[in-house]
N, CA and C of each residue as an Amber inpcrd file, in Angstrom:
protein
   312
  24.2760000   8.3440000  -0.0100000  23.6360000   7.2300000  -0.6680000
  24.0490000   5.9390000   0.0330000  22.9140000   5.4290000   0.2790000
  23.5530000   3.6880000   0.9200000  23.7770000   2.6140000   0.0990000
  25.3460000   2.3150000   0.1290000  25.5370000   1.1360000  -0.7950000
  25.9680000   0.1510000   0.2840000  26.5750000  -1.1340000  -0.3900000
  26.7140000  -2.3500000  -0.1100000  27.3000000  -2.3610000   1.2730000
  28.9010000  -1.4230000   0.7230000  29.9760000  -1.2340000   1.3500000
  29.2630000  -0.4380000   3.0000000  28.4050000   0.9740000   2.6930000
  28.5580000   1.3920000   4.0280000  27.1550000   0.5380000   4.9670000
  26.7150000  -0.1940000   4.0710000  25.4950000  -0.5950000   5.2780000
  26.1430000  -1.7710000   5.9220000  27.4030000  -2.2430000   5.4230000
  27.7620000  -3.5270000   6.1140000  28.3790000  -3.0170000   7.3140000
  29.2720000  -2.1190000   6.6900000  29.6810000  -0.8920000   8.0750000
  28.9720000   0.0010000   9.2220000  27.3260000  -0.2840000   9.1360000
  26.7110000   0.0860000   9.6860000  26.2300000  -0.7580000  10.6060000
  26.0900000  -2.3230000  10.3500000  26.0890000  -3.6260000  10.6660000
  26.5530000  -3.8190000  10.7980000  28.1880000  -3.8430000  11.1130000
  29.2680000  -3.8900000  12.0130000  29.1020000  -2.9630000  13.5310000
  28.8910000  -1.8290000  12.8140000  28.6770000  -0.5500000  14.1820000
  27.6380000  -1.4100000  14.8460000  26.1750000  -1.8150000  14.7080000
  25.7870000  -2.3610000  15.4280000  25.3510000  -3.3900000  15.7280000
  26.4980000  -4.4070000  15.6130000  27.3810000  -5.4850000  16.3870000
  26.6040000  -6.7260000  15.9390000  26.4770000  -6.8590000  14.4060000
  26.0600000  -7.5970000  14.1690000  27.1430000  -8.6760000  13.2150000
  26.9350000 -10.1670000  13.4350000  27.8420000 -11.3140000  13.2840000
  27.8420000 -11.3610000  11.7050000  29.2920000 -11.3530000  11.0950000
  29.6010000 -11.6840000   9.9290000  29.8680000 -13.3320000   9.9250000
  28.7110000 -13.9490000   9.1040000  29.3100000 -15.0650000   8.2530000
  29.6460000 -14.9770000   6.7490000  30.6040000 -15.0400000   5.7970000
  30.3600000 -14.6920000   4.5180000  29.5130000 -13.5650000   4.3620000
  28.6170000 -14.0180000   3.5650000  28.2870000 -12.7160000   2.9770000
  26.6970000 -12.7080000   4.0830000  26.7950000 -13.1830000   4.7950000
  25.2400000 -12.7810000   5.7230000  25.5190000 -12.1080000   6.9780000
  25.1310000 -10.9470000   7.3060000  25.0140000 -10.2240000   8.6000000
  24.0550000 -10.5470000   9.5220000  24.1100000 -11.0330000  10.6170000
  23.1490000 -11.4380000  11.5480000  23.1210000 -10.8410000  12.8600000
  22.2960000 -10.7100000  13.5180000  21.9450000 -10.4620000  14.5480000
  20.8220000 -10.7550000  15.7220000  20.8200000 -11.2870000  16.7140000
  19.8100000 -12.1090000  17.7100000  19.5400000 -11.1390000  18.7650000
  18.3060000 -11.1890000  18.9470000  17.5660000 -10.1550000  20.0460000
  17.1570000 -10.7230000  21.0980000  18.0370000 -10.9330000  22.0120000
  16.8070000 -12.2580000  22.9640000  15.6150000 -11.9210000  23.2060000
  15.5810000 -10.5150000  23.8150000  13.9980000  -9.7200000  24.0380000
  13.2110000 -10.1510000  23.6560000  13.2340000 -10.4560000  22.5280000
  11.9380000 -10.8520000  21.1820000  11.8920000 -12.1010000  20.9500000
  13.2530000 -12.6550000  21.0020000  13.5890000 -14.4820000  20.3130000
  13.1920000 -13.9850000  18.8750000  14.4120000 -13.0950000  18.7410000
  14.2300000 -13.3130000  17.0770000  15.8090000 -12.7430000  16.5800000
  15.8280000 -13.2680000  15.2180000  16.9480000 -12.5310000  14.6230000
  16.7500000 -12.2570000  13.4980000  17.8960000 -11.7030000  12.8260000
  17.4370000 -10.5390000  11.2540000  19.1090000 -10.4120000  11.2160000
  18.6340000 -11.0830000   9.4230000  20.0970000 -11.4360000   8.8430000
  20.1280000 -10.2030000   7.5990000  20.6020000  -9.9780000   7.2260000
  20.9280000  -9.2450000   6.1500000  21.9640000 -10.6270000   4.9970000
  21.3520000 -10.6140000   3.9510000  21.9080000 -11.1170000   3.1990000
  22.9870000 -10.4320000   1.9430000  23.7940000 -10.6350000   1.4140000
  24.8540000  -9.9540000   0.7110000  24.9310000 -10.7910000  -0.7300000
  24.8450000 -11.9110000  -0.6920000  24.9960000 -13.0140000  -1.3570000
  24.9840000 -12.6160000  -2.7770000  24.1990000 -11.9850000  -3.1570000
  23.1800000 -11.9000000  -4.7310000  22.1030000 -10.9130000  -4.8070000
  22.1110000 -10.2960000  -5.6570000  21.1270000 -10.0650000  -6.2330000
  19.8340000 -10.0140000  -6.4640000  18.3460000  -9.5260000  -6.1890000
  17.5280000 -10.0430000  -6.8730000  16.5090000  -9.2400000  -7.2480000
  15.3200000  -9.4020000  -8.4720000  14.6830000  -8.5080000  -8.7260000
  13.3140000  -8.7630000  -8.1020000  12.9940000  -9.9130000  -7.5910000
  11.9150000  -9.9670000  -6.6590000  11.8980000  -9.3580000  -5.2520000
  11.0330000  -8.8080000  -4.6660000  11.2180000  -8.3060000  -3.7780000
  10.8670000  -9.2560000  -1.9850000  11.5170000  -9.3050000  -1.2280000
  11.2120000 -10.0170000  -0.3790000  10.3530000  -9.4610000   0.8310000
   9.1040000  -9.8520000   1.0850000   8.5630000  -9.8770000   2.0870000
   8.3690000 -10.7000000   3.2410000   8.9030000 -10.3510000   4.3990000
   9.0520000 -10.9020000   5.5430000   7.6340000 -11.5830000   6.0460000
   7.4590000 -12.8240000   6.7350000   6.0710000 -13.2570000   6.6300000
   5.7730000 -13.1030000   8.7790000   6.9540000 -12.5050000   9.2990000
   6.7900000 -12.5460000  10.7990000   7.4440000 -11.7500000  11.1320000
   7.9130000 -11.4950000  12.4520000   8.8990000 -10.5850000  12.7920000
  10.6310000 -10.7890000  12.5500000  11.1110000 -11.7780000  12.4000000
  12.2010000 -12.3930000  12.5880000  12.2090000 -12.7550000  10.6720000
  13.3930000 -11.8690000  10.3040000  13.4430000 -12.2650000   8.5640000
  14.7220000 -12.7130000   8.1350000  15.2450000 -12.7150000   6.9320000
  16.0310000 -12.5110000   6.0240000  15.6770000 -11.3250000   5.4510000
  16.4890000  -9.8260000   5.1180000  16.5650000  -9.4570000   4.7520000
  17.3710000  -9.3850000   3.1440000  17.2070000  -9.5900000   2.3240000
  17.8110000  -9.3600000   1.0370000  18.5040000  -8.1330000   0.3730000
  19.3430000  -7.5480000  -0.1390000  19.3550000  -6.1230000  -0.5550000
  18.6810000  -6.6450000  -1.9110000  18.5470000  -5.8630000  -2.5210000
  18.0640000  -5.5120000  -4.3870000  18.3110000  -4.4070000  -4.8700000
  18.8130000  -4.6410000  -6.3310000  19.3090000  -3.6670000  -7.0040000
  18.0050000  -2.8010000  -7.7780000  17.5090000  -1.4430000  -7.5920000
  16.0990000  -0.7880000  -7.6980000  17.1670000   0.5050000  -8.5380000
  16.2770000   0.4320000  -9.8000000  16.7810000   0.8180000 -11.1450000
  15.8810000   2.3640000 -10.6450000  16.6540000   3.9000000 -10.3280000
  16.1030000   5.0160000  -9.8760000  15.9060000   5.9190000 -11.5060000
  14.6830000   6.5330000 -11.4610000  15.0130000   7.3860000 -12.8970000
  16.1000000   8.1880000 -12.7330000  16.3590000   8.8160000 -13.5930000
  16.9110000  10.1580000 -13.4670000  16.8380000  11.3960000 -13.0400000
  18.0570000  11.8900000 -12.3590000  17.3540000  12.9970000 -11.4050000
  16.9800000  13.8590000 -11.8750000  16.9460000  14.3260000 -13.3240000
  15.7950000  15.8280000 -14.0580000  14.1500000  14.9770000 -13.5550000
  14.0730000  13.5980000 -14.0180000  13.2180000  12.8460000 -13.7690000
  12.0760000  13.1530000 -12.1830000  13.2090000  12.7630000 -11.6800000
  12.5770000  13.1270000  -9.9600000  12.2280000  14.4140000  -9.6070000
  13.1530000  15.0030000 -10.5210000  13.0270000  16.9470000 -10.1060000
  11.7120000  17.4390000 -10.4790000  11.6050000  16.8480000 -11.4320000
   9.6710000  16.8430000 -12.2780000   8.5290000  16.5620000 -11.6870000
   9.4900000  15.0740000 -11.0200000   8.1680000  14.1200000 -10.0800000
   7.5520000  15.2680000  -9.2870000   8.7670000  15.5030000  -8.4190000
   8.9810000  16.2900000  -7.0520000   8.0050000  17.5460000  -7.2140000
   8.3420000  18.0470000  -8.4230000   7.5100000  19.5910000  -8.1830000
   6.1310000  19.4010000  -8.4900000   5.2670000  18.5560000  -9.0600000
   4.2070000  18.0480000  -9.7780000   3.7210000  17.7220000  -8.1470000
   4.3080000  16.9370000  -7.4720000   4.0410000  16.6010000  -5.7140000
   3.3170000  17.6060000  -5.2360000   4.5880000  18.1630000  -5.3740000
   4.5740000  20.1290000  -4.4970000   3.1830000  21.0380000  -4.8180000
   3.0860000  21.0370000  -6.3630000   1.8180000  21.6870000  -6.7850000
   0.6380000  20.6790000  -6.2580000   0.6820000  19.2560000  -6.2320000
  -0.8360000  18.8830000  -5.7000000  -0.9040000  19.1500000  -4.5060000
   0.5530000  19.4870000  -3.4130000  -0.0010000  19.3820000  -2.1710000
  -0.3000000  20.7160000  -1.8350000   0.0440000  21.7710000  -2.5330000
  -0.5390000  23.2270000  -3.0650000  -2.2800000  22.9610000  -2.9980000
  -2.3950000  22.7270000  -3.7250000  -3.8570000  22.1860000  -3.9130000
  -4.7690000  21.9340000  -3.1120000  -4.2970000  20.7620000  -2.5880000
  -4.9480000  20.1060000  -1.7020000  -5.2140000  20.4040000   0.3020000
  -3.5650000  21.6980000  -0.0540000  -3.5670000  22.3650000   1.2590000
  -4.8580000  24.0190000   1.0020000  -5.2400000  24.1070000  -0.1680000
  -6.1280000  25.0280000  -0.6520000  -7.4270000  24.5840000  -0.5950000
  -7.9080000  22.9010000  -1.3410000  -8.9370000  23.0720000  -1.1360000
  -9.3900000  22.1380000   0.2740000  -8.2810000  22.1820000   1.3420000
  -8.4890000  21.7280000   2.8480000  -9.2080000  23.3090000   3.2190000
  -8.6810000  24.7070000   2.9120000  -9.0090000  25.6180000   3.8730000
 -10.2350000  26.3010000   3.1920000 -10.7600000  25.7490000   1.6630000
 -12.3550000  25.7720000   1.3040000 -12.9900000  25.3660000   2.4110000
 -12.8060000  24.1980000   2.5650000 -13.4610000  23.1880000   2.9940000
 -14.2360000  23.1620000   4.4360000 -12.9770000  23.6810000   5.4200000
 -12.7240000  24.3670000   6.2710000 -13.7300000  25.4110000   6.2790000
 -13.2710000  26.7540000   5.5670000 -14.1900000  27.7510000   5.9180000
 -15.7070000  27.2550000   5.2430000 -16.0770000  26.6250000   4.7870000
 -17.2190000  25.9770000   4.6540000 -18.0030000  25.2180000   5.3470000
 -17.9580000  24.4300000   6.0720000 -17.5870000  23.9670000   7.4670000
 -18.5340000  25.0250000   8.3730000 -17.4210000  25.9950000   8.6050000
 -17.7930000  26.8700000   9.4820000 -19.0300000  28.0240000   9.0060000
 -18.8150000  28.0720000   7.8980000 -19.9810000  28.9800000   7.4600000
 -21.7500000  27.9050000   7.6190000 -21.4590000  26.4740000   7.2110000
 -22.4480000  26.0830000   7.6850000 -22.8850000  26.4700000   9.1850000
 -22.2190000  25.7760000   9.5840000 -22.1320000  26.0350000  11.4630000
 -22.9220000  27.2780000  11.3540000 -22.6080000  28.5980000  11.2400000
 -23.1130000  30.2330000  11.6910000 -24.7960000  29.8440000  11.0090000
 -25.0760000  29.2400000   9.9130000 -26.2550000  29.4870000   9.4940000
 -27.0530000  28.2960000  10.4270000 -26.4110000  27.1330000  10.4050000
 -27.1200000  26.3660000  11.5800000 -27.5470000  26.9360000  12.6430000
 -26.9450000  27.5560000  13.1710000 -27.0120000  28.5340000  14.7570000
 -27.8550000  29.4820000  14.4290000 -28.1700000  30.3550000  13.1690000
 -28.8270000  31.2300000  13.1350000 -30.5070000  30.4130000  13.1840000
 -30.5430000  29.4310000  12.7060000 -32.1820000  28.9350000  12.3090000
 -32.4730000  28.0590000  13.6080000 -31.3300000  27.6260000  14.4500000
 -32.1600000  27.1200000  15.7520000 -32.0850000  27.7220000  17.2010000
């Protein structure tokens, strides 16, 4: 799980500048940089408007994992489904095709 602690440690590994609580880093390649902020909190979510951001963390409230286990299999059965009615579809497809060929 990624918390506070190991992504700053990950942003250390790659060699990015601690001020307080902001992690930064400059790319000359690009002329850009990307800070990671630590500061606070927030429940809005931040979208970057260019290449070069502030990153924010946010605290994202996860259900519970019986929760996800539910999500997850409900997934599983549509993509059941949908990998079923791909190979209708498919051999339908092709059955047109043979009768096309037969009438011209």
């Amino acid at each position: 799980m990624i918390t506070k602690n190991n992504l700053q440690k990950v942003l250390k590994k790659l060699e990015f500048s601690q001020s307080g609580s902001i992690f930064s880093k400059h790319f000359e390649k690009h002329n850009c940089e990307i800070q990671v902020d630590f500061s606070g909190e927030t429940d809005t979510p931040f979208y970057p408007t260019d290449h070069c951001s502030v990153l924010r963390l946010l605290t994202v409230q996860a259900a519970p994992i019986e929760e996800q286990r539910i999500a997850l299999q409900k997934i599983e059965t549509y993509e059941a489904a949908i990998t079923t009615a791909k190979s209708v579809l498919s051999a339908c497809a092709d059955k047109k095709k043979m009768i096309l060929e037969k009438w011209l």
